[in-house]
C-alpha positions in Angstrom: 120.5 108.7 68.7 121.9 105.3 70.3 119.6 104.1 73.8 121.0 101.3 75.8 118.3 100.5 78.3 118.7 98.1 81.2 115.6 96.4 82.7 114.5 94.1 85.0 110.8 93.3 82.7 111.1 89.7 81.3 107.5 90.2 80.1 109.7 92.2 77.2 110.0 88.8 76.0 106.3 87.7 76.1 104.7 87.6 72.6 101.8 90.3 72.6 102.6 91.6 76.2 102.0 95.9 77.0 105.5 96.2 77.9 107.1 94.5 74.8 104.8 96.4 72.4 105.9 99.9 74.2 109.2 98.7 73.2 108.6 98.3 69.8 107.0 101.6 69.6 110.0 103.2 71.2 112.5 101.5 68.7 111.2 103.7 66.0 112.6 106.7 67.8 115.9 105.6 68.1 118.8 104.9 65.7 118.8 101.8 67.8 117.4 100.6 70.9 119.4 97.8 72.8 117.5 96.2 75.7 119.3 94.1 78.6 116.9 92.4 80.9 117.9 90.7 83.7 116.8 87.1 83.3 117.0 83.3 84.3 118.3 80.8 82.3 115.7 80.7 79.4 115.5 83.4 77.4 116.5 83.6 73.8 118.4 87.3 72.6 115.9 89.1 69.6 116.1 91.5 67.0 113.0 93.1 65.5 112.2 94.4 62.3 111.8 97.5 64.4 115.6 97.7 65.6 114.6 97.1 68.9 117.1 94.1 70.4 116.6 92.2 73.3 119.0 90.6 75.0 119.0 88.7 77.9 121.1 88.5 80.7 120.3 84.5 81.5 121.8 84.9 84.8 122.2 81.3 86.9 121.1 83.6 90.0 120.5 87.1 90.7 124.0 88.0 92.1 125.1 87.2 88.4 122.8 89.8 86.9 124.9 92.4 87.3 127.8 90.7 85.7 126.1 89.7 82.8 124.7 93.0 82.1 127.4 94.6 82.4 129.0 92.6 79.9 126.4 92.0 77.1 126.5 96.4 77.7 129.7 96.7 77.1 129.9 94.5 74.1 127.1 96.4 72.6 128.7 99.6 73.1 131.7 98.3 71.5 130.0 98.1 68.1 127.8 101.3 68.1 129.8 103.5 70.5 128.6 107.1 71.7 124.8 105.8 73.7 122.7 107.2 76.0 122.2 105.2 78.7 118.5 104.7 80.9 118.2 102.4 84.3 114.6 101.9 85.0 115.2 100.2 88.2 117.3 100.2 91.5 119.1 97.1 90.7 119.9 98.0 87.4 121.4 101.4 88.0 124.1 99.4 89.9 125.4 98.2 86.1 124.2 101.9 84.7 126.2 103.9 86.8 129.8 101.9 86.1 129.3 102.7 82.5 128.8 105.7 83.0 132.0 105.8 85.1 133.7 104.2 82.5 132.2 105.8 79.3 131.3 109.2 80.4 128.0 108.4 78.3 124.8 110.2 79.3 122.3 108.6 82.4 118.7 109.0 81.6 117.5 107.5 85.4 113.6 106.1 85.3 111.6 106.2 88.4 108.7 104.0 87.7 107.8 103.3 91.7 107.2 105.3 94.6 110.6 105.0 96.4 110.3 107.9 98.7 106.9 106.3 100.4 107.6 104.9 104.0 105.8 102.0 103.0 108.4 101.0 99.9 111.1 102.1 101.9 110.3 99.6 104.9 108.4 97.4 103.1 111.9 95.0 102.9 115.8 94.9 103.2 115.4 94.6 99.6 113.2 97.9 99.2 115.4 99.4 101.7 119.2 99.3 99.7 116.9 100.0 96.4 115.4 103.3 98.4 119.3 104.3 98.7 120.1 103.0 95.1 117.6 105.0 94.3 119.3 108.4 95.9 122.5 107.0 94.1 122.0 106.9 91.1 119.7 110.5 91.0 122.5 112.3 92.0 124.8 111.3 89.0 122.3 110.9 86.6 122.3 113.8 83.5 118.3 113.9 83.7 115.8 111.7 85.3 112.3 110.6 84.3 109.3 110.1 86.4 105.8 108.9 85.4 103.7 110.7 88.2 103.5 114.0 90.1 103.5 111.8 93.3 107.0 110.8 92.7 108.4 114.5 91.7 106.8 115.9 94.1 108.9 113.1 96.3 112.2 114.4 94.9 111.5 118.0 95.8 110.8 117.0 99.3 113.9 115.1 99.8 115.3 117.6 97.8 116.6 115.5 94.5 115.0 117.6 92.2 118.0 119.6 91.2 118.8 117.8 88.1 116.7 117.8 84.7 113.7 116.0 85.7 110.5 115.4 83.5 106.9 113.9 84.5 106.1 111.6 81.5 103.2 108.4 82.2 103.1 105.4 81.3 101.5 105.1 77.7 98.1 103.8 77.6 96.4 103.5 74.4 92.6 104.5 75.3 91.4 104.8 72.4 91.9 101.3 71.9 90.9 100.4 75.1 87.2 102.3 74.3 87.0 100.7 71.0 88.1 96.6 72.3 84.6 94.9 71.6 83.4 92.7 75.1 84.5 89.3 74.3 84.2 87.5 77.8 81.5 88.7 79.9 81.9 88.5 83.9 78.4 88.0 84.4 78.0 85.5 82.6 81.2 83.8 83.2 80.0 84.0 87.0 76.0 83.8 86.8 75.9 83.2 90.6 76.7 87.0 91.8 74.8 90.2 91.2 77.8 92.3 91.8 81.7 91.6 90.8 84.6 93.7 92.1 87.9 93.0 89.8 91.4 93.2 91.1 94.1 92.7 88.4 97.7 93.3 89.8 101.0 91.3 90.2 100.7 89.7 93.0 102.8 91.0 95.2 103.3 92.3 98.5 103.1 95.6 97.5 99.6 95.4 96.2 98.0 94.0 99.5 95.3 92.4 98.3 95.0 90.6 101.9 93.3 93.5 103.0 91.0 93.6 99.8 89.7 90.0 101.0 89.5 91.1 104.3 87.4 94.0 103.2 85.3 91.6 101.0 84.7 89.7 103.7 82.9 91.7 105.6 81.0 93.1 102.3 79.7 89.1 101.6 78.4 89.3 105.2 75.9 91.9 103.8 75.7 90.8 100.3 76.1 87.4 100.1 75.6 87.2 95.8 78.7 89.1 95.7 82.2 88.2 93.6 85.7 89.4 93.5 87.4 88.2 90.7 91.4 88.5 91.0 93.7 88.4 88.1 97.6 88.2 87.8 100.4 86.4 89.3 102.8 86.5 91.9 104.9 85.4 94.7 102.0 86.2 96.6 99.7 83.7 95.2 100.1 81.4 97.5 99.1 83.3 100.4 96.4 84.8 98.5 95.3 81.4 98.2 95.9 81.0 101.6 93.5 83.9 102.9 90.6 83.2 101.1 90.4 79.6 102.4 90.7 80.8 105.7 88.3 83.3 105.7 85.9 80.5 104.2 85.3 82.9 101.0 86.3 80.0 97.9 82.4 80.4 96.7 82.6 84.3 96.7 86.5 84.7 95.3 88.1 83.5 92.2 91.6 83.7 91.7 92.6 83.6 87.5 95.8 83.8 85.6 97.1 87.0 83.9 95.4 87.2 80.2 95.7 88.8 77.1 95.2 92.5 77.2 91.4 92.4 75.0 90.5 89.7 77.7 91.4 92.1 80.5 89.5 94.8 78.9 86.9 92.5 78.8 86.6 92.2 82.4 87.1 96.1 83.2 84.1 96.9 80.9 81.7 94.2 82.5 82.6 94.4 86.1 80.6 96.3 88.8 83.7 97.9 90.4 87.4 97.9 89.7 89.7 97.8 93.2 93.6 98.8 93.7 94.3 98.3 97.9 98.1 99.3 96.9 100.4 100.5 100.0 102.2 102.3 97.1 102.5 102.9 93.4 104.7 105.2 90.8 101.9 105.7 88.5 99.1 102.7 88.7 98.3 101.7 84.7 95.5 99.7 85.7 93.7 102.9 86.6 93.7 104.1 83.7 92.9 101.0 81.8 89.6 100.6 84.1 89.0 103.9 83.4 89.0 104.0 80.0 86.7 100.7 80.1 83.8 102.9 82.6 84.5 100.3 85.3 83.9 102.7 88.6 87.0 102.4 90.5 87.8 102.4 94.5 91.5 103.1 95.0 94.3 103.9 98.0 95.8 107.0 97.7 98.9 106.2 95.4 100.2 106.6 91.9 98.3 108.8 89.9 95.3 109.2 92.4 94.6 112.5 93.7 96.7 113.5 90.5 94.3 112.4 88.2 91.1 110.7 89.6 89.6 112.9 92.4 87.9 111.3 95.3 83.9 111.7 94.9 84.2 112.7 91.1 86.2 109.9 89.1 87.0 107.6 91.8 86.2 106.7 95.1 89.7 107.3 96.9 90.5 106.1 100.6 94.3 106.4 102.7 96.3 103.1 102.1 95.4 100.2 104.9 92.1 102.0 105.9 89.8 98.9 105.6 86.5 100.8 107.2 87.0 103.5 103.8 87.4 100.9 101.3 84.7 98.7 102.1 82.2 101.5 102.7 83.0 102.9 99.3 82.6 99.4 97.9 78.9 99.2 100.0 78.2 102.9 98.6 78.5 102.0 94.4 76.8 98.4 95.3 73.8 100.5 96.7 74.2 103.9 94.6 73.6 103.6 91.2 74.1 106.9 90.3 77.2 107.0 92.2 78.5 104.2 89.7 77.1 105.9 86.6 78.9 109.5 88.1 82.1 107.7 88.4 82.0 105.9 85.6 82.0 109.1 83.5 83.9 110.9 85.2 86.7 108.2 85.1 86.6 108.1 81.5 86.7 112.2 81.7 89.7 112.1 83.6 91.6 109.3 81.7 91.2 111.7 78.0 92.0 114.7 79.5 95.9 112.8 81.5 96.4 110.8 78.6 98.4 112.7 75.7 97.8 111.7 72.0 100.1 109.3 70.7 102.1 111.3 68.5 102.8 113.8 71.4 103.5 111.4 73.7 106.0 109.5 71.6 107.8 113.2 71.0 108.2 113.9 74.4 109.7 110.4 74.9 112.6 111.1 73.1 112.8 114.4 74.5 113.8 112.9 77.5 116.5 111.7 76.1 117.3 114.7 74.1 117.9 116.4 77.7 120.5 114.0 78.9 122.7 115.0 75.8 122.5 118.6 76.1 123.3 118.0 80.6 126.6 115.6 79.4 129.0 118.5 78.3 131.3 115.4 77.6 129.1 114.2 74.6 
């Protein structure tokens, strides 16, 4: 089997990244497995020793992405002919759908975010066309692949949930996470505080971490020796930045770059409390990477809460934009050990028992794929 996937993840081209090791491991299902990302200028095309190849689009501005991809696609279809083809994103079905037009070739359709929330859907104009793109591309897609219950249960409610659809995660290796030795401690990194909350997101609108400062805010007025650490990047760092000056909180918060992934796990396993604030999220990886690590975790309602970490028993789970919830769950594991220590192990309960063995997992991968050829009668 031939997979031509189409992507908008550059950190496919980062050395040692999650996403670009998935890929790898995904190669080694495939016959071959051809990559287009949309990209800026920048980025050189690779082939592993896998067969996995990269290419990207290095578009001069976005409005060329869909040119280029559809392009490089087409020359890469060219030499390997019959493919099945998989859009994990809005903006990337655009170039999915005119090959299949064109080809007839099968449409595997990933839905990695939330897009039937009211909160995605208005969030932007730009989350507004993908919404629609969205509803596009499902309904001439051979089979479509979602990573949480949230979102099928999204499809049955708008009722899109007449073609092949499967639930399959995001795969998280916890085993690994579990077995990561602590190589930077956030205690001692940060002596000063007796309590440290960690937030490690792109930062992005999406992820509203405004309202987790504003909710620590009020928490330092009680607690003064207490730290939120935030990792990750974004075009919200800036205003991120912003926020905490103007709440007077550059003692209490410290903003760091995204790290390697052992660092990260690093700061799970030695933090007092692990925060998501998302308005909405497809499946929430970081949930089960905190998990894994026993960080006790306070979460809005999205991705796989609800799903797969219960409120009271393996997380502490509040309704998105409900500031009063959040910081009184944050107050309740600051002042409740056992609540931490419940949490903690119930996290790490729930995590094993979502999380499917790698050798399943990687079959039911390519089953997905499997069911786009037998819905294309033309291939």
């Amino acid at each position: 089997m031939r997979v031509l996937m189409l992507s908008t993840d550059s950190r496919i081209f980062e050395e040692g990244s999650a996403v670009r090791g998935r890929m790898v491991e995904y190669g080694k299902l495939f016959n071959t497995f051809s990559i287009i990302v949309y990209t800026k200028p920048g980025f050189k095309e690779e082939l592993l020793s896998s067969g996995v190849h990269f290419y990207p689009t290095n578009s001069k501005n976005i409005f060329f992405y869909f040119w280029s991809a559809y392009r490089v696609s087409r020359k890469i279809i060219k030499v390997y002919g019959d493919t099945v083809i998989t859009s994990q994103d809005a903006m990337t079905s655009i170039v999915a759908l005119a090959l299949k037009s064109q080809f007839s070739f099968p449409l595997q359709v990933q839905i990695h975010t939330d897009f039937a929330s009211q909160f995605f859907k208005y969030e932007s104009l730009n989350n507004f066309i993908r919404h629609y793109l969205y509803r596009l591309s499902i309904r001439y897609a051979d089979c479509v692949r979602v990573v949480s219950k949230r979102i099928y249960d999204s499809l049955v409610k708008c009722q899109m949930s007449n073609v092949k659809c499967s639930v399959l995660p995001i795969y998280v290796d916890v085993e690994k996470i579990r077995n990561t030795p602590i190589t930077a401690d956030l205690h001692k990194k940060y002596p000063q505080f007796d309590f440290i909350i960690l937030v490690a997101s792109r930062l992005t609108r999406e992820k509203n971490i405004p309202l987790a400062i504003r909710v620590f805010h009020g928490m330092v007025r009680q607690y003064s020796k207490t730290g939120l650490v935030i990792v990750g990047e974004g075009r919200e760092k800036r205003k991120i930045e912003s926020e905490i000056k103007n709440y007077e909180l550059g003692e209490n918060i410290f903003v760091e770059n995204w790290m390697s992934e052992e660092k990260l796990i690093s700061y799970y396993k030695t933090a007092d409390a692990y925060l998501l604030t998302s308005n909405y999220e497809g499946y929430s990886r970081s949930l089960i990477e905190a998990a894994a690590s026993g960080c006790p975790i306070v979460t809005t309602d999205v991705g796989i809460a609800g799903e797969v970490f219960r409120d009271d028993q393996s997380a502490l789970v509040c309704m998105p934009g409900d500031s009063a919830c959040i910081e009184n769950a944050l107050l309740r594991l600051r002042s409740e050990k056992d609540l931490s220590q419940k949490l903690s192990q119930g996290a790490k309960t729930a995590a094993l028992a979502h999380v499917l063995p790698k050798d399943i997992y990687m079959r039911e991968f390519r089953t997905s794929f499997t069911q786009c050829l037998s819905s294309n009668p033309k291939k």
